[in-house]
Structures are given as structure tokens and as C-alpha cells.
C-alpha positions as CSV (number, residue, x, y, z in Angstrom):
1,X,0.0,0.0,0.0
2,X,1.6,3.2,-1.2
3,X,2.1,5.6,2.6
4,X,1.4,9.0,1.2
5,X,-1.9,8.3,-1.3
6,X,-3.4,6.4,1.4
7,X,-2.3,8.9,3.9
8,X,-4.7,11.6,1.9
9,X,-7.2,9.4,1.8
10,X,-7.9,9.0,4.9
11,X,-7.2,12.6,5.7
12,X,-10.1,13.5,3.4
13,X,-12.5,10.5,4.8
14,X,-11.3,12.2,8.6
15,X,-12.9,15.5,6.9
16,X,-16.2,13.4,5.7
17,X,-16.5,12.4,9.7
18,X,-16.2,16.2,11.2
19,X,-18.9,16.7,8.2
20,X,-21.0,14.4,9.4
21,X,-20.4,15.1,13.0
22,X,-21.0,18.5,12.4
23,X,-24.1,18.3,10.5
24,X,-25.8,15.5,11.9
25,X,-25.3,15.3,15.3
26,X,-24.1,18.8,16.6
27,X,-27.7,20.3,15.9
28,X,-29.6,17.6,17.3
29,X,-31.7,18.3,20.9
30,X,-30.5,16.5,23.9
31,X,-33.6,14.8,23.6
32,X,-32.8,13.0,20.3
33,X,-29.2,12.8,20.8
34,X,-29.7,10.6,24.0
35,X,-32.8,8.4,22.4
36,X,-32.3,4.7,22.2
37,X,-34.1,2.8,20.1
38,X,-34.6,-0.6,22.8
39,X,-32.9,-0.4,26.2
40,X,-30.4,-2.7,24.7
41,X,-29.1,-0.6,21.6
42,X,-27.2,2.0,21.5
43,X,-28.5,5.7,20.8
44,X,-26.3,8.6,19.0
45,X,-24.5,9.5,21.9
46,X,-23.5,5.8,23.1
47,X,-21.7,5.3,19.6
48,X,-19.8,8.4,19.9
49,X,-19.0,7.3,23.4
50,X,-18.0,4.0,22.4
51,X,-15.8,6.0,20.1
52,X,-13.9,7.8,22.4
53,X,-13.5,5.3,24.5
54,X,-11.2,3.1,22.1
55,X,-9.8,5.9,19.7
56,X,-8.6,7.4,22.9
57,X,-6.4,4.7,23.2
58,X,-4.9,4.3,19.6
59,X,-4.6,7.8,19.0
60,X,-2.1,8.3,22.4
61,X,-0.6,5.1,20.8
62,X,0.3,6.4,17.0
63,X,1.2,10.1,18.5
64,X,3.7,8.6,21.0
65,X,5.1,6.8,17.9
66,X,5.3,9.9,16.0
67,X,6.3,12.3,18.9
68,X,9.5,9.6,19.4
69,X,10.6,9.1,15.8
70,X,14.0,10.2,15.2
71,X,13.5,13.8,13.4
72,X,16.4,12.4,10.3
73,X,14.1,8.8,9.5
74,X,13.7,7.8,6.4
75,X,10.4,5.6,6.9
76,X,9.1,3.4,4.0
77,X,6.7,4.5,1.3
78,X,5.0,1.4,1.8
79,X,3.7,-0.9,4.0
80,X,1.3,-3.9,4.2
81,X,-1.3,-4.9,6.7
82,X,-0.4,-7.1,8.9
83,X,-3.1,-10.5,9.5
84,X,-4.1,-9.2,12.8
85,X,-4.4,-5.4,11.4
86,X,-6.9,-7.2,8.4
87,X,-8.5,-9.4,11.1
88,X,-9.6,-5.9,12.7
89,X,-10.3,-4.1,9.7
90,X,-13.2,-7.0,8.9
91,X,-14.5,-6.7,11.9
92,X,-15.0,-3.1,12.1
93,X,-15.8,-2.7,8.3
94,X,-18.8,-0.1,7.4
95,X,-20.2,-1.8,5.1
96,X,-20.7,-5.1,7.1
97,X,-23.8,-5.5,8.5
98,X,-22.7,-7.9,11.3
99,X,-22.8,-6.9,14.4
100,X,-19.7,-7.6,16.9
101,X,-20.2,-7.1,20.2
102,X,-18.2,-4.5,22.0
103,X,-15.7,-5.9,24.4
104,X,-16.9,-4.3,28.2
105,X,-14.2,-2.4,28.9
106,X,-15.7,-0.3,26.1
107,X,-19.3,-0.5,26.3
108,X,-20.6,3.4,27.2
109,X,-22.1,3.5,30.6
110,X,-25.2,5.8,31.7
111,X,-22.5,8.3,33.4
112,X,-20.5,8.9,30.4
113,X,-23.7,10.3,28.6
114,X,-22.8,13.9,29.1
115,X,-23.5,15.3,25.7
116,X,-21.7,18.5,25.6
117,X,-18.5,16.9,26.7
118,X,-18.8,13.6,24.5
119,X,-19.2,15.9,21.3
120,X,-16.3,18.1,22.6
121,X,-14.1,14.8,23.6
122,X,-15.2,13.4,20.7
123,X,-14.2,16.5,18.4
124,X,-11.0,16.7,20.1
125,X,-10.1,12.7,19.2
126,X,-10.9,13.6,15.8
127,X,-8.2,16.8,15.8
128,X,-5.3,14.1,17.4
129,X,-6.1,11.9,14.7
130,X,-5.7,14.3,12.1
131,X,-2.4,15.8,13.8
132,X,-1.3,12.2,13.8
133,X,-2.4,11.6,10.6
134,X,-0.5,14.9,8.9
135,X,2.8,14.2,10.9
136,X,2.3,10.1,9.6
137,X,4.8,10.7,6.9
138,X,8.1,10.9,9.2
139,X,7.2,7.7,10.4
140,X,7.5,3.6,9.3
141,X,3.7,2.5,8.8
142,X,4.8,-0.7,9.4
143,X,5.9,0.2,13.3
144,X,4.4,-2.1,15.9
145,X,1.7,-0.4,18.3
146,X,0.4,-2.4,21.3
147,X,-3.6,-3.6,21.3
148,X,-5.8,-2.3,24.6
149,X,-6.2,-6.0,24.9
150,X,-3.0,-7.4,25.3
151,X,0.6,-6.8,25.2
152,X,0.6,-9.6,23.2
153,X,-1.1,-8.5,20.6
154,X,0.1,-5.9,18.0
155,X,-0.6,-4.2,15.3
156,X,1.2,-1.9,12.8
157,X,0.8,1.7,12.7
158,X,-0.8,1.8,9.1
159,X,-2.9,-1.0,10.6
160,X,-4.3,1.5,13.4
161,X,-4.9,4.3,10.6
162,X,-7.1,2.4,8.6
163,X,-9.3,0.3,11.0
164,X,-9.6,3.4,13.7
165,X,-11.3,5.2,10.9
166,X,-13.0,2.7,9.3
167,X,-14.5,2.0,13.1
168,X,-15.5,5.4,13.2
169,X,-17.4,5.5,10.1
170,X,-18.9,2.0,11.1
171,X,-20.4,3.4,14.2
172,X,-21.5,6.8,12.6
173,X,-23.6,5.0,10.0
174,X,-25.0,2.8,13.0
175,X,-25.7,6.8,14.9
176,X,-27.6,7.9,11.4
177,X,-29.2,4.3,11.2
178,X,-30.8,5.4,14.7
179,X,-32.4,8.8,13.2
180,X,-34.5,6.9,11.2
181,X,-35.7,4.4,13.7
182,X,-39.3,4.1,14.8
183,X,-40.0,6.4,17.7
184,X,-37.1,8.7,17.0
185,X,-38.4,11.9,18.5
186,X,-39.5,14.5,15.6
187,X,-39.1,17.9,17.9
């Protein structure tokens, strides 16, 4: 996979999120921005929640990477996912309509629903990622970066790029799926 076109590309799908974020979700009432369509889905703010939760992670992760790479590196122009790095992509891909279960140590409890916070936590993530994502070119893509999970289980730094925003766009379909659920509140 060539660094610096994939690099823009998900520089410009990181613009398509704040869109979405923006013009979706932003205006919405606290009413409809907390609705849950069962007791045991999760509303808009839950997914942007969830997000936060494990994109917090991954984003201290690739900046420590970047903040620590020698200033003079001449990192590759290429790198290839590793099997664990494709393993995740599946699983968080948008267009799958399977549903994973989200490990507990990131399911969104009721006191983490504090709206104004989430969106500017959430905004914030987005920023990191991007700063991240703009200084990615002084960096080998194919560096190791340690899963939440386990210590035993890594990842390469391209790896992280592409399923962290492909999980974000996953879940922020599932947010717009929930605006046009049955009993979404109109006012």
C-alpha cells in the first residue's frame, strides 16, 4: 500500500466524519441525541461514546510513535497490513452488517452520557487523529503499536490508521441508522 496516497485518503474520509459530525449530530436536541431505540441498543451518543472510548487509546498510541521518531528517518513509502491489522479491519468494516459485540471495557455507561462533553471529547479525538495523521509521513507504517487488549497483541501503525477510521465510520452509520428508527423523536 503506497504511505502517502493512502495517507490523503484518509485525511479527506477524517474531513467526511467532522462533516457528518458537524451536521448530523451537533444540531440535534438533547432529547434525540440521547434516544435509544430498545434499552439494549445503543442511541447517538452511546456510539460516539463508544468511540472515544477506544480511539482514545490508539490515538495516544500512534502520537507517541510519531512524537519519538527520530527527526532524520527515512520511513518506507510502503507498508502492508499485517493478519491481525486485516482481522480488525473486517471486523470493524462499514459496510458489514454484522454486528460484533463491543468488548466491556468499552461499552458506554449511563455516566458517560454527558453530551456536551462527548461531542467536545469526541471532536477533540478527531483533531489528534488528524495531527497524527498529517505528521504520519516521518514515520514507518509498518511500526508495531500495542492492542488495549493485550501486550501480546500488536498491530502496525498503518494497521491502526485504517481500522480506527473505518470504526469510526462504522459506528456513525449505525448513529444515522438510529435517526430513522421508529420512535425517533421529531421535535
Amino acid at each position: 500500500m503506497d504511505v502517502l496516497s493512502t495517507r490523503q485518503d484518509l485525511l479527506q474520509q477524517l474531513q467526511q466524519i467532522k462533516q457528518t459530525v458537524a451536521q448530523e449530530f451537533e444540531p440535534l436536541s438533547e432529547a434525540k441525541i440521547q434516544w435509544k431505540p430498545a434499552p439494549d441498543q445503543w442511541g447517538i451518543l452511546e456510539c460516539l461514546v463508544h468511540l472515544n472510548m477506544v480511539s482514545q487509546y490508539y490515538v495516544n498510541q500512534l502520537n507517541y510513535k510519531v512524537e519519538r521518531t527520530p527527526p532524520n528517518a527515512q520511513p518506507p513509502l510502503t507498508f502492508e497490513m499485517s493478519f491481525n491489522g486485516r482481522m480488525m479491519l473486517g471486523f470493524v468494516d462499514p459496510k458489514s452488517s454484522r454486528k460484533i459485540p463491543a468488548p466491556g471495557m468499552f461499552k458506554p455507561k449511563p455516566y458517560h452520557l454527558d453530551t456536551q462533553k462527548v461531542l467536545a471529547r469526541y471532536k477533540g479525538i478527531i483533531e489528534d487523529l488528524e495531527k497524527v495523521l498529517q505528521k504520519a509521513n516521518t514515520i514507518d507504517w509498518n511500526t508495531k503499536v500495542v492492542s488495549p487488549f493485550t501486550s501480546l497483541l500488536k498491530f502496525r501503525f498503518g494497521d491502526v490508521l485504517l481500522f480506527t477510521i473505518a470504526h469510526h465510520q462504522r459506528h456513525l452509520n449505525q448513529a444515522l441508522r438510529v435517526m430513522q428508527r421508529e420512535g425517533f423523536p421529531k421535535s
